[in-house]
C-alpha positions as CSV (number, residue, x, y, z in Angstrom):
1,X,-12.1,6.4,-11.5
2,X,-9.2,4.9,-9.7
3,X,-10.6,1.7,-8.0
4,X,-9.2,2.0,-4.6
5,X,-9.4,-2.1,-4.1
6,X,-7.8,-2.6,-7.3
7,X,-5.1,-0.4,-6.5
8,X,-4.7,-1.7,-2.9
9,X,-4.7,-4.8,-4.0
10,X,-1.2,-3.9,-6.5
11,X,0.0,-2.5,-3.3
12,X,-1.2,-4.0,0.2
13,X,-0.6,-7.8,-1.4
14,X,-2.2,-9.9,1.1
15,X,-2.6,-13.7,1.8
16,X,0.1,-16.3,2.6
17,X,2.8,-14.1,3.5
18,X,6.6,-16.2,3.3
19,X,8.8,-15.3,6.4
20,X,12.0,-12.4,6.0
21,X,14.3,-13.6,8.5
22,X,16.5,-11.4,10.3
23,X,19.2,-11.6,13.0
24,X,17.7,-10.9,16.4
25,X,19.3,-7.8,17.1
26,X,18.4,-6.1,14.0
27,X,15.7,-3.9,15.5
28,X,15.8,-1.1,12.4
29,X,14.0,-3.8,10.0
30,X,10.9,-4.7,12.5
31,X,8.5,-2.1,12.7
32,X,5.4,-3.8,14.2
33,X,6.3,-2.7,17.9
34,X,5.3,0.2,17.2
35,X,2.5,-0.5,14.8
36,X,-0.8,1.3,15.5
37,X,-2.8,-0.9,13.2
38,X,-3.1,1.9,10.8
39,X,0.1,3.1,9.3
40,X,2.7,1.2,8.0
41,X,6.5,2.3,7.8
42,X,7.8,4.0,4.2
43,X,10.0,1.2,2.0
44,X,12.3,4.0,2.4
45,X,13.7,2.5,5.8
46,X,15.1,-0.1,3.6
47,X,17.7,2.3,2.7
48,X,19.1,2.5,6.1
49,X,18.3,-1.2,6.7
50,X,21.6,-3.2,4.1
51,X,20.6,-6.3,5.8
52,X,17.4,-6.5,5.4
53,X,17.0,-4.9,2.2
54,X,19.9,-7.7,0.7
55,X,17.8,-10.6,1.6
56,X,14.8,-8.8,0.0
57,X,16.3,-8.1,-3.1
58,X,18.4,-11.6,-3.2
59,X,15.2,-13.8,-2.5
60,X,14.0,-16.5,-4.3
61,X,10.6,-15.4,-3.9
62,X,8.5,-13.4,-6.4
63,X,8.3,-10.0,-5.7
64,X,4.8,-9.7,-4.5
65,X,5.6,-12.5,-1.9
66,X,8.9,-10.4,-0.3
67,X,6.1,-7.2,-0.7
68,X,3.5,-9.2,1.4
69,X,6.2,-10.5,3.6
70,X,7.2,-7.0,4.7
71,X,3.7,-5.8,5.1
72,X,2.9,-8.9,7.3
73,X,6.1,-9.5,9.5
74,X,8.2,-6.0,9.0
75,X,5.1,-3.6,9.4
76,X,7.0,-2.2,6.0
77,X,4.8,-1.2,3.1
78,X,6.4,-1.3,-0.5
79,X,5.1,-1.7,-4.1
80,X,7.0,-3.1,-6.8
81,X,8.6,0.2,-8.1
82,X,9.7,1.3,-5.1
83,X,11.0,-2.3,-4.3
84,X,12.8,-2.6,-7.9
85,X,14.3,1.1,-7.2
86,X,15.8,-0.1,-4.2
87,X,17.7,-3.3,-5.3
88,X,18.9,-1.6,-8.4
89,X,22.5,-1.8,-6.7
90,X,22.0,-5.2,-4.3
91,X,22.0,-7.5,-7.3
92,X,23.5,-8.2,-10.5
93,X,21.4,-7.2,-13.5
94,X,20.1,-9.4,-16.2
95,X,21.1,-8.5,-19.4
96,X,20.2,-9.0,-23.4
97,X,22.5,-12.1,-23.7
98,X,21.1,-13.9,-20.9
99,X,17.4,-13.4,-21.4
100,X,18.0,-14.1,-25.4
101,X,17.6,-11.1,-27.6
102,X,14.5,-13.2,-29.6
103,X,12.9,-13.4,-26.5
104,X,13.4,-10.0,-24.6
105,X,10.7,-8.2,-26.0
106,X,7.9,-10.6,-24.4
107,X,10.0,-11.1,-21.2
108,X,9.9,-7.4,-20.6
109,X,6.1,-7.1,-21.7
110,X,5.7,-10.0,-18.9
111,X,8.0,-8.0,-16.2
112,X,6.6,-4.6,-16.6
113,X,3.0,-5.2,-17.8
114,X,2.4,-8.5,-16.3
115,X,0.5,-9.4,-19.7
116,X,1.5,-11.2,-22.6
117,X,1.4,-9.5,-25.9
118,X,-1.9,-11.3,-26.1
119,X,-3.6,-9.8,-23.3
120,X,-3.5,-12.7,-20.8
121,X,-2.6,-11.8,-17.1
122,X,0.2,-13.4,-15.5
123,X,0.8,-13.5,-11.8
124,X,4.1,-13.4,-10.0
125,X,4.1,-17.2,-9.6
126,X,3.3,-17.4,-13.4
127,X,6.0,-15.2,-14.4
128,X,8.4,-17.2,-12.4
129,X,7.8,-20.1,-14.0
130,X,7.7,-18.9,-17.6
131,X,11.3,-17.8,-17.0
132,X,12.4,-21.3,-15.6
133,X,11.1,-22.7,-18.7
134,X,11.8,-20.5,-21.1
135,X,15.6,-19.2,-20.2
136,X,19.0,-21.0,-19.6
137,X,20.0,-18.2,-17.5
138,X,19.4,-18.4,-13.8
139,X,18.1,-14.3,-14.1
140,X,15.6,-14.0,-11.2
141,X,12.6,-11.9,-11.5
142,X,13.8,-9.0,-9.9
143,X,16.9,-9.0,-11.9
144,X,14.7,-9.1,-14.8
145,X,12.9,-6.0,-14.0
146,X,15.7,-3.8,-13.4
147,X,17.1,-4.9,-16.7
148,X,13.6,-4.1,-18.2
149,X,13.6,-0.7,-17.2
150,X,15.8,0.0,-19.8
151,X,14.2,-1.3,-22.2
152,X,13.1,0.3,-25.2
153,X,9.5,0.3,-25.2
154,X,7.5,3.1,-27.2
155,X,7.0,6.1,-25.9
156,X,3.2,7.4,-24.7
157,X,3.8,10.3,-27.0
158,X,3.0,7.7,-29.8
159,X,0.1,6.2,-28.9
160,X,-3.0,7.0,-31.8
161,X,-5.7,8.9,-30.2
162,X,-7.9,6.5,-31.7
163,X,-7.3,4.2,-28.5
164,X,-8.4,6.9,-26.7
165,X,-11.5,5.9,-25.2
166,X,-11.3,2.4,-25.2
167,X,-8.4,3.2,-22.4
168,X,-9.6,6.5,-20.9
169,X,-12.5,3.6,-20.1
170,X,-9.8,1.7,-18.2
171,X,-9.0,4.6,-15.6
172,X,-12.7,5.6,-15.1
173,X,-13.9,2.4,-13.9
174,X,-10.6,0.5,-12.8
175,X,-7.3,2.4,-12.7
176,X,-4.5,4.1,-14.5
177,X,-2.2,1.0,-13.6
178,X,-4.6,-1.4,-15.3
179,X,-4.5,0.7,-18.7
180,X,-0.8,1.7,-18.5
181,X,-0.9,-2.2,-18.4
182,X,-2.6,-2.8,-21.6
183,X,-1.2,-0.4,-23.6
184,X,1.9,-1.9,-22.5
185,X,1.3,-5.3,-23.1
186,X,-1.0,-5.2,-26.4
187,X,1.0,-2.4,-27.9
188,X,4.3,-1.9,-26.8
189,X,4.0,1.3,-25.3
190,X,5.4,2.8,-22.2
191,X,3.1,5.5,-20.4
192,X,3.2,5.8,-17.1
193,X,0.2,6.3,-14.7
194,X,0.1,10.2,-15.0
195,X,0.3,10.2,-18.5
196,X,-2.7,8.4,-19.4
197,X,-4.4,9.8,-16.6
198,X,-3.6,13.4,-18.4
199,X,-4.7,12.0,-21.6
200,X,-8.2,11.0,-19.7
201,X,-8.3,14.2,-18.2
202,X,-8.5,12.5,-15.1
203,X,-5.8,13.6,-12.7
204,X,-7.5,15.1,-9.5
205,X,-10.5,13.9,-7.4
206,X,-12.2,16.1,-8.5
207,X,-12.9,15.4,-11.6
208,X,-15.1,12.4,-9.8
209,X,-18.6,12.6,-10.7
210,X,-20.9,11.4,-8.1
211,X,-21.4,7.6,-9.6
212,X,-17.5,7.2,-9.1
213,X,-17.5,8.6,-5.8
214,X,-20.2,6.6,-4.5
215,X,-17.9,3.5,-6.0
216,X,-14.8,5.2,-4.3
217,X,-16.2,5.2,-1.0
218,X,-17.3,2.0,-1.1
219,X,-14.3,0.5,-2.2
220,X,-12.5,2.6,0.7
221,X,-14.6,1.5,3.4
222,X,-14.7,-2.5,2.0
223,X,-10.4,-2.1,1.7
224,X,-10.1,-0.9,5.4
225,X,-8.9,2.7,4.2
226,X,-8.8,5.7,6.4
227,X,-8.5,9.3,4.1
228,X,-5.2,9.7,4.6
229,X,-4.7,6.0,3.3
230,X,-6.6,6.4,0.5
231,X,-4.8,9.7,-1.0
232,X,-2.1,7.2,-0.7
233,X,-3.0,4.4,-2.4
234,X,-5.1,6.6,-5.3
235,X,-1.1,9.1,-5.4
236,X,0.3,5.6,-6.5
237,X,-2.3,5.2,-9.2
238,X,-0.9,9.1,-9.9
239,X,-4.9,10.5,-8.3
240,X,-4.5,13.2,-6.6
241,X,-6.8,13.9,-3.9
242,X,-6.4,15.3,-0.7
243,X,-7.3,13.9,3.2
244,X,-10.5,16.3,3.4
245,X,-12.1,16.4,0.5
246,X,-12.2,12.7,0.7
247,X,-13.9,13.0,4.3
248,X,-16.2,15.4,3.4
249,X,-17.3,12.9,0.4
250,X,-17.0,9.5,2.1
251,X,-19.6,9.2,4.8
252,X,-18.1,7.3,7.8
253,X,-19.1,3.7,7.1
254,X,-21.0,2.8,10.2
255,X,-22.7,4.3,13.5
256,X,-21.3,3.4,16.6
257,X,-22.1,4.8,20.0
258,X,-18.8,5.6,22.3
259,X,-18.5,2.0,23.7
260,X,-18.5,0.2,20.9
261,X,-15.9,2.8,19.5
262,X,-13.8,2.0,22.4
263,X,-13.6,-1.4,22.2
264,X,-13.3,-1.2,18.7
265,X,-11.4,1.8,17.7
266,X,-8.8,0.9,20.7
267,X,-9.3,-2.8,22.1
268,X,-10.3,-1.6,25.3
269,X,-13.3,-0.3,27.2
270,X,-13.6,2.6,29.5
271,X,-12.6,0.5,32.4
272,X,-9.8,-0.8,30.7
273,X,-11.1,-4.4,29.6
274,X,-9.1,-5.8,26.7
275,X,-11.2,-6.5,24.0
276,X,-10.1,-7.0,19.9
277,X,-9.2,-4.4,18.3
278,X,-11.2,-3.5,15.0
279,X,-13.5,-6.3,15.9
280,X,-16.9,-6.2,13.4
281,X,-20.4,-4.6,14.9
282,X,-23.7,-5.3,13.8
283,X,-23.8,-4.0,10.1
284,X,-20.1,-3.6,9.5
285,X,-17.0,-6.0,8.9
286,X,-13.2,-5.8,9.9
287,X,-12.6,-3.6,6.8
288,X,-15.5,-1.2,7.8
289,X,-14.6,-1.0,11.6
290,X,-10.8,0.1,10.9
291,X,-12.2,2.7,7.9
292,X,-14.4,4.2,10.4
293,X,-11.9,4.1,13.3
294,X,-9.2,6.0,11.0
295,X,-11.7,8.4,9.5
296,X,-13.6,9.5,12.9
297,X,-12.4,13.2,14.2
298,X,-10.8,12.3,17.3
299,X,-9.7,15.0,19.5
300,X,-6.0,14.8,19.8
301,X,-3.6,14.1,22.3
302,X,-3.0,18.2,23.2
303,X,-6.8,18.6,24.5
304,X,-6.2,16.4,27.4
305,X,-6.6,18.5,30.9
306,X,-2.8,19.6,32.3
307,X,-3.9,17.7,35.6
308,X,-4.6,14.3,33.2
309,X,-1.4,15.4,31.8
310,X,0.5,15.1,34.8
311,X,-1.5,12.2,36.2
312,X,-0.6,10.7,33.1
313,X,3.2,11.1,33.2
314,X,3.4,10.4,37.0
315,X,1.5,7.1,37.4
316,X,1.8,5.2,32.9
317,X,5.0,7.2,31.7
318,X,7.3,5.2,33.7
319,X,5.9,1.7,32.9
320,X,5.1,2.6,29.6
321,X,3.5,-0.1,27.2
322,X,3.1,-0.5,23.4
323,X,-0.6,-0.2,24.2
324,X,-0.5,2.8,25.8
325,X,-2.1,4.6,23.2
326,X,-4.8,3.0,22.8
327,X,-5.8,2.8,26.6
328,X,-5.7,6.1,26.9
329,X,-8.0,6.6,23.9
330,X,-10.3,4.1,25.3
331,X,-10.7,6.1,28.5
332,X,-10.5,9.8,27.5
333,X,-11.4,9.2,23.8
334,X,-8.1,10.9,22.2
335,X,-6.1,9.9,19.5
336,X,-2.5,9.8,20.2
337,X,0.5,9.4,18.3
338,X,4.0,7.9,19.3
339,X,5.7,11.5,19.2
340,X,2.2,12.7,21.5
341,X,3.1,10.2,24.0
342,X,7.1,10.8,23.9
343,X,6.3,14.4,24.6
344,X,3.8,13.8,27.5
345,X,6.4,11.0,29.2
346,X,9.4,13.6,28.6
């Protein structure tokens, strides 16, 4: 099946995030104001954003640093498609004469496999390197991808059935990305994600036996991934599932009784003490804690009583916070949105 830490991990790069920095009045390209600790915004925004999306794409830094840079400080989630789509028209392309025509083949392998012909893995940082030694060009690594998008691999119509099952291995117990990888890599084949996974016949959830599923909800819980998260992250790995059947299969991953979901699910108590939000209970860690909280059926924002209603606009609308939300779900045990709270305030 599709390993939701190993895809999460290819997508929700963590760890020692480098700073973006932006003019203070650019308030399009920071989207952690309104950040409920859940969902982050679409690398789409980027489109709207020039400024910000021009230092991305003209950065030094690998691409899974300028990735974990705007997850960490921008509250923007990309991957490295939708990043290399994006700066296809911000930078200048590499091209055959400046990566060397003797050497392209491996290069590109390197850029769109991350693997040497060999098999060995090479991070970001690794890649980076290898083209500082290896080139006389100054071609940066996201130049180099777009440029290796064109490139002339194989196509997955001509890979032998005889690798098969060594591969349709790969999806069930990692991912489609890390076969797509080694095809890639070892053979010089392009597939993408949905094409192996239709050679595997291993395209929908359901196709999960119970094994992978027990796997898939463990690695869910462990990666700190509500449903709707998870069809995300598995769609990227070209899984489709869908937001329910995924609830009715994964078992919310701890018990909490209605304080502890306060304070953890919102940071507050009933009272309105500030706690820390997604803060680990007895028998289950940070990861666990925001799984459940994103998983749980909360009633929504349109069940609260009209008199709450207008109790609610008469006495928080006007001094609205950004923790407004979350207050109110401490103390009436609702889940509300942005647009939920814009329409109660109007």
């Amino acid at each position: 099946m599709a390993k939701v830490s190993a895809i999460a991990g290819s997508v929700l790069l963590s760890g020692h995030a480098v700073r973006v920095e932006l003019y203070e009045e650019d308030a399009l390209s920071n989207h952690c104001a309104s950040f409920n600790g859940y969902t982050y915004a679409k690398c789409s925004v980027l489109e709207e954003d020039t400024t910000l999306l021009q230092k991305v794409c003209n950065s030094p830094h690998s691409k899974s640093k300028m990735i974990a840079a705007l997850k960490k400080d921008k509250c923007i989630q990309c991957n490295n498609a939708q990043l290399v789509e994006y700066c296809k028209d911000q930078i200048e392309e590499c091209s055959t004469e400046k990566i060397g025509a003797d050497k392209e083949e491996e290069v590109c392998k390197l850029s769109m496999f991350g693997r040497s012909a060999k098999g060995r893995q090479f991070t970001d940082e690794e890649f980076g390197k290898y083209l500082a030694d290896h080139l006389a060009s100054t071609c940066t690594q996201m130049s180099v991808a777009i440029h290796c998008e064109q490139y002339q691999f194989q196509t997955c119509d001509t890979l032998k059935t005889e690798y098969d099952e060594h591969f349709c291995e790969l999806v069930k117990k990692e991912s489609a990305a890390l076969a797509v990888s080694n095809i890639g890599a070892r053979l010089g084949i392009k597939c993408s994600n949905a094409e192996i996974r239709a050679k595997c016949g291993k395209e929908t959830c359901s196709t999960l036996d119970q094994d992978e599923w027990d796997t898939f909800c463990d690695e869910k819980a462990n990666a700190g991934l509500s449903a709707e998260d998870a069809v995300e992250m598995v769609g990227e790995d070209a899984l489709t599932c869908s937001t329910d059947l995924i609830k009715s299969k994964c078992p919310l991953p701890c018990t909490m009784d209605a304080q502890q979901e306060q304070l953890a699910c919102f940071g507050y108590s009933a009272k309105g003490r500030k706690g820390v939000k997604f803060s680990p209970i007895r028998g289950c860690d940070e990861n666990q804690v925001k799984a459940y909280c994103g998983d749980k059926d909360w009633p929504t924002c349109a069940s609260i009583e009209t008199a709450v209603k207008h109790q609610i606009k008469d006495k928080l609308c006007p001094n609205r916070t950004p923790e407004m939300a979350d207050q109110l779900g401490a103390q009436l045990g609702v889940k509300c949105s942005e647009d939920d709270l814009n329409k109660l305030c109007e």
